[in-house]
C-alpha positions as CSV (number, residue, x, y, z in Angstrom):
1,X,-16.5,3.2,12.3
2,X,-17.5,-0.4,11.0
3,X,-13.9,-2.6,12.8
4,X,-14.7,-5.2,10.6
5,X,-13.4,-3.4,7.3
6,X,-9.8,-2.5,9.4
7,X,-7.2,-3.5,7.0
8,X,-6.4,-7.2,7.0
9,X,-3.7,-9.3,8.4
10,X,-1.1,-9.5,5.2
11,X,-0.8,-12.7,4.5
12,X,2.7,-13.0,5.2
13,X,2.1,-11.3,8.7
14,X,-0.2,-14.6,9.0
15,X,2.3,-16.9,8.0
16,X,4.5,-15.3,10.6
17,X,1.9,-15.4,13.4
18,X,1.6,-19.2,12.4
19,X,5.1,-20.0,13.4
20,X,6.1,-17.7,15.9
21,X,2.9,-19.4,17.9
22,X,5.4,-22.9,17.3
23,X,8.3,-23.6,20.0
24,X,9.5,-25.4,17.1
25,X,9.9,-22.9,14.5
26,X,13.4,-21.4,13.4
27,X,14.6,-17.9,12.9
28,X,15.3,-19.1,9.6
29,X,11.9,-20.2,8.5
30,X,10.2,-17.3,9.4
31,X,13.1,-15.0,7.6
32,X,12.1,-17.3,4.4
33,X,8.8,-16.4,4.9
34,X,9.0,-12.9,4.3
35,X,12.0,-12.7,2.1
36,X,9.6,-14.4,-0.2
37,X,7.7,-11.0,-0.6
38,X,10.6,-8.9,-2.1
39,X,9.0,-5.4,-1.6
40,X,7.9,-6.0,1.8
41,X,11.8,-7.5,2.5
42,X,13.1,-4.0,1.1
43,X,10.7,-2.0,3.2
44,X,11.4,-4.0,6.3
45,X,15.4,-3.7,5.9
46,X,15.1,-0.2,5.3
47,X,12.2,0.8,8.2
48,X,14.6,-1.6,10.1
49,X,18.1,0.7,9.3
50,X,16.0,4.0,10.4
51,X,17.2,5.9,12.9
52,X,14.4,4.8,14.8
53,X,16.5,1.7,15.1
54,X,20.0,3.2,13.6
55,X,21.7,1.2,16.6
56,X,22.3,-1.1,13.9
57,X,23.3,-2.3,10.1
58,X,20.6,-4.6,9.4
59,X,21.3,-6.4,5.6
60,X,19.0,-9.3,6.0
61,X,15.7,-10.0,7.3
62,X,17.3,-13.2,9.3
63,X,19.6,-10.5,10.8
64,X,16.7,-8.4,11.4
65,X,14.5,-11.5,13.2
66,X,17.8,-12.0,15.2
67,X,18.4,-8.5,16.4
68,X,15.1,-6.5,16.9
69,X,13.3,-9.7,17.7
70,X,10.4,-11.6,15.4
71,X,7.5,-8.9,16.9
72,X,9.5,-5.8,16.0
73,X,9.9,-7.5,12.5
74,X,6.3,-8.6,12.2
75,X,4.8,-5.2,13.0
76,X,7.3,-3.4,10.5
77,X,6.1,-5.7,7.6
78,X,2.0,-4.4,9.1
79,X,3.5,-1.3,9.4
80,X,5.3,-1.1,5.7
81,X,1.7,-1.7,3.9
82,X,0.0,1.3,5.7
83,X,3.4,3.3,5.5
84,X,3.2,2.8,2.0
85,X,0.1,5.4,1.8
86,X,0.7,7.5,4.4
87,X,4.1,8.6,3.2
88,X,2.4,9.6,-0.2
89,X,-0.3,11.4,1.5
90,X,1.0,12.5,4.6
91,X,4.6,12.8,4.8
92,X,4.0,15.5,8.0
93,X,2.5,12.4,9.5
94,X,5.4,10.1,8.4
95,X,7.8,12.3,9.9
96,X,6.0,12.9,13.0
97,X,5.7,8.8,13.6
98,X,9.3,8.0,12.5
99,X,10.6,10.9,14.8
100,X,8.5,10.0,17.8
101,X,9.6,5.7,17.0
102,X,13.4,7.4,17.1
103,X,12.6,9.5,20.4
104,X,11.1,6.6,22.1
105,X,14.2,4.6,21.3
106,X,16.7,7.4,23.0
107,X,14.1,7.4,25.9
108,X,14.6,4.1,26.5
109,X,18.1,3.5,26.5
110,X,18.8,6.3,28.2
111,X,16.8,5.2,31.1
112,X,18.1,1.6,30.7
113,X,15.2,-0.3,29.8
114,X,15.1,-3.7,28.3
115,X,12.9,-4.2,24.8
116,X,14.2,-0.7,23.3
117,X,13.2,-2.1,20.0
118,X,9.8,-2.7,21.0
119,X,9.7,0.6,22.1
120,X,10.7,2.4,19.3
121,X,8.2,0.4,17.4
122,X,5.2,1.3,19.4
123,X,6.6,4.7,18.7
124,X,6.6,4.5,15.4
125,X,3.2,2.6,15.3
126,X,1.2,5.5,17.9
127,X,-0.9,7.1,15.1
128,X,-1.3,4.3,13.0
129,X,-5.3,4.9,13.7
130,X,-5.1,8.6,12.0
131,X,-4.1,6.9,8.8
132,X,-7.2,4.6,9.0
133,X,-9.4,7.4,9.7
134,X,-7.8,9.3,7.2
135,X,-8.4,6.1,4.8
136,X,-11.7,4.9,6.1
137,X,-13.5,8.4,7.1
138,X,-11.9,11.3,4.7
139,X,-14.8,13.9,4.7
140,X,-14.7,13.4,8.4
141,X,-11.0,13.8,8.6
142,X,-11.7,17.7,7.2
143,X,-14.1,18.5,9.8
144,X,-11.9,17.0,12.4
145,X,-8.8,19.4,11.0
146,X,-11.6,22.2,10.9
147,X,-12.5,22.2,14.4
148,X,-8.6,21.6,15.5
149,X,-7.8,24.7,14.0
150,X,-10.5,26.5,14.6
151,X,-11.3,25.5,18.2
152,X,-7.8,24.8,19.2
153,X,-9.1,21.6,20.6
154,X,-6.9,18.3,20.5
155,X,-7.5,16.4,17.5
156,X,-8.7,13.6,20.1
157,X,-11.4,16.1,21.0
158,X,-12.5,17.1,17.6
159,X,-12.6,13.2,16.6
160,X,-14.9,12.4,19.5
161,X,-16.7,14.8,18.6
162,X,-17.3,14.3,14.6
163,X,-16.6,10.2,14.8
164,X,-17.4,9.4,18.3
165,X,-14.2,7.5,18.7
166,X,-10.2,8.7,18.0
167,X,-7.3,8.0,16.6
168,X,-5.4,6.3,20.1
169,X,-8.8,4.0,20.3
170,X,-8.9,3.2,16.4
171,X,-5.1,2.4,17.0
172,X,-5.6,-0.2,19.5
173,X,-8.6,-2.0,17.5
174,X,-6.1,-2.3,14.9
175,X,-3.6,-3.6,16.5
176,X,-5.8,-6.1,18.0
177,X,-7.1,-7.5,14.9
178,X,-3.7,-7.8,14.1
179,X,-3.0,-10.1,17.3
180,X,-0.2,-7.6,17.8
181,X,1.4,-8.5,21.8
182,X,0.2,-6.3,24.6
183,X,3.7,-4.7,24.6
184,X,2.7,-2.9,21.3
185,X,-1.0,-2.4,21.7
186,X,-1.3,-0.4,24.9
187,X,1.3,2.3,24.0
188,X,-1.0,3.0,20.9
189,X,-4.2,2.8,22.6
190,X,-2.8,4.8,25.5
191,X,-0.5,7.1,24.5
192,X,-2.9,9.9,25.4
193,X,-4.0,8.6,28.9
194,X,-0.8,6.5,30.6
195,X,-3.1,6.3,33.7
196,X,-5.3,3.7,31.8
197,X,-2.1,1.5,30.9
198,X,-2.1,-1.2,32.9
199,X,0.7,-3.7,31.8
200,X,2.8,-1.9,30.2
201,X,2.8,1.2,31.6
202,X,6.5,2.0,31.5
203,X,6.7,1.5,27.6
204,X,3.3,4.0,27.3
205,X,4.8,6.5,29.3
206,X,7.9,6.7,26.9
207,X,6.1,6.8,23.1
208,X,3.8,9.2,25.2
209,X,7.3,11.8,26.9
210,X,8.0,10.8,22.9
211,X,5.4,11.9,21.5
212,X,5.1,15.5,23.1
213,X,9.0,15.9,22.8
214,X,8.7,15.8,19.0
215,X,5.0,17.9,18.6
216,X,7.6,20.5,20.9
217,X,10.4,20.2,18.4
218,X,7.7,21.0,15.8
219,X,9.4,18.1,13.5
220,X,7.1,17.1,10.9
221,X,3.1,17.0,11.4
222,X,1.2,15.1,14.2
223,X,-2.1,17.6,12.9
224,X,-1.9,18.9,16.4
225,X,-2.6,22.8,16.7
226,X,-0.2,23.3,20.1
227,X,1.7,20.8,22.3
228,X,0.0,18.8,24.7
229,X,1.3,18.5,28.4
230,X,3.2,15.9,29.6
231,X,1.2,13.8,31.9
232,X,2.4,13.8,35.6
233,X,1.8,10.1,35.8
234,X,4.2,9.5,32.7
235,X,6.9,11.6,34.2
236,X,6.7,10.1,37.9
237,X,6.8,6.3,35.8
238,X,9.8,7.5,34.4
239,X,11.2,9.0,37.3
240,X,12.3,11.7,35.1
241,X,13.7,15.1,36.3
242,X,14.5,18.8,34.9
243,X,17.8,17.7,34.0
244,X,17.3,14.4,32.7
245,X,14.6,16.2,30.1
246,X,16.9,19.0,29.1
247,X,19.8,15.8,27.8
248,X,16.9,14.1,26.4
249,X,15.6,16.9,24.5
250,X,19.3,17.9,22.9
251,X,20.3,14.4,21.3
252,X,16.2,14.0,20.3
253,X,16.8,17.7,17.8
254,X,20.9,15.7,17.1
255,X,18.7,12.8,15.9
256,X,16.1,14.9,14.1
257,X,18.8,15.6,11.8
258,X,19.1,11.9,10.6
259,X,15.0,11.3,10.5
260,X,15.1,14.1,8.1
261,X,17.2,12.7,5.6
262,X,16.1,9.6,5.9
263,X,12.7,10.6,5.2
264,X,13.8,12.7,2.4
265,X,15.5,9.4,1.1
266,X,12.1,7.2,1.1
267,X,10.8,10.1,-0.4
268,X,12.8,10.4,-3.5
269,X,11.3,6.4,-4.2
């Protein structure tokens, strides 16, 4: 896959990058920034009212900058633009992303981590690189759902295979081209092999728990033919036990509920 024709940077997003790079900048300017794109501002305040991140009542983008924090903000408005095609031409795979970015968020908070916005966002963001493929490689997206099916293989498998590369991999090119923070780019990149995660470890551990919690529930479409295995590394990160799973797994299908409707809602657009 040629990286060089990866989506671009929005050009808001680069406005954003601009003055989030300057000490000097102000919650305020940046919010003016993108309010100045009204469709992206509408997509951003509702993506930001999810359940993913229904901790909150978010009515303006200076509220939003304020209380999920200028990254969370500037990978929504990346986010919105590929969102915009994936929910027309996947919604499985919309589901499956908002559910696992909602997951990730109960993860977190149950275990008491700091950033759980950032975490719900790199939830919400873990299969951003099926879209491109879906966008950049189509006929090769069919063989890759071919030999899923009909190998049972993981669709990490059957895209090393037919492209030579996969979707976690394809994520993380993306997100570095978008000079998104570490924080974000190595749950994406290693959602599928938490041993490689380095730096952020914790945070990969929960979008991947998150990830195989909702392919479990069977909500929506991650293109998956069964449920992968919970990686013992991600679990011992986590510290996680029996019964700490079992609570986690209860108010994930309570939430499901919500993701559903909401999804139904952008839907009806």
């Amino acid at each position: 896959m040629d990286t060089r024709t990866l989506p671009t940077l929005p050009c808001v997003v680069h406005k954003l990058n601009v003055l989030s790079d300057n000490d000097k900048s102000t919650v305020q300017e940046m919010a003016r920034i993108v309010s100045s794109d009204q469709v992206l501002s509408a997509r951003i305040l509702r993506l930001a009212n999810s359940p993913s991140y229904g901790f909150y009542r978010v009515s303006t983008i200076s509220n939003a900058m304020i209380l999920l924090g200028v990254n969370v903000v500037k990978s929504l408005a990346l986010s919105s633009s590929i969102f915009a095609i994936m929910e027309k031409d996947s919604v499985g795979l919309w589901e499956h992303s908002l559910a696992v970015g909602t997951a990730a968020n109960l993860i977190a908070r149950k275990l008491g981590l700091a950033e759980c916005e950032e975490i719900a966002t790199a939830g919400l963001l873990h299969d951003i690189g099926k879209v491109i493929i879906s966008i950049k490689c189509s006929e090769a997206e069919k063989d890759i759902l071919t030999l899923v099916r009909e190998r049972r293989m993981y669709t990490m498998e059957a895209e090393r295979e037919i492209i030579d590369t996969d979707h976690a991999e394809v994520g993380g090119w993306l997100s570095k081209s978008w000079f998104l923070p570490d924080k974000l780019s190595e749950p994406i990149t290693f959602h599928h092999n938490v041993a490689s995660s380095e730096n952020h470890r914790i945070k990969t551990a929960v979008v991947h728990i998150a990830d195989v919690l909702i392919c479990a529930s069977g909500f929506g479409n991650s293109g998956e033919s069964f449920v992968p295995a919970v990686q013992k590394i991600a679990w011992d990160t986590l510290k996680l036990n029996e019964q700490l799973l079992a609570e986690l797994v209860d108010e994930v299908e309570d939430k499901l509920v919500e993701v559903k409707n909401f999804c139904l809602e952008m839907m009806g657009d």
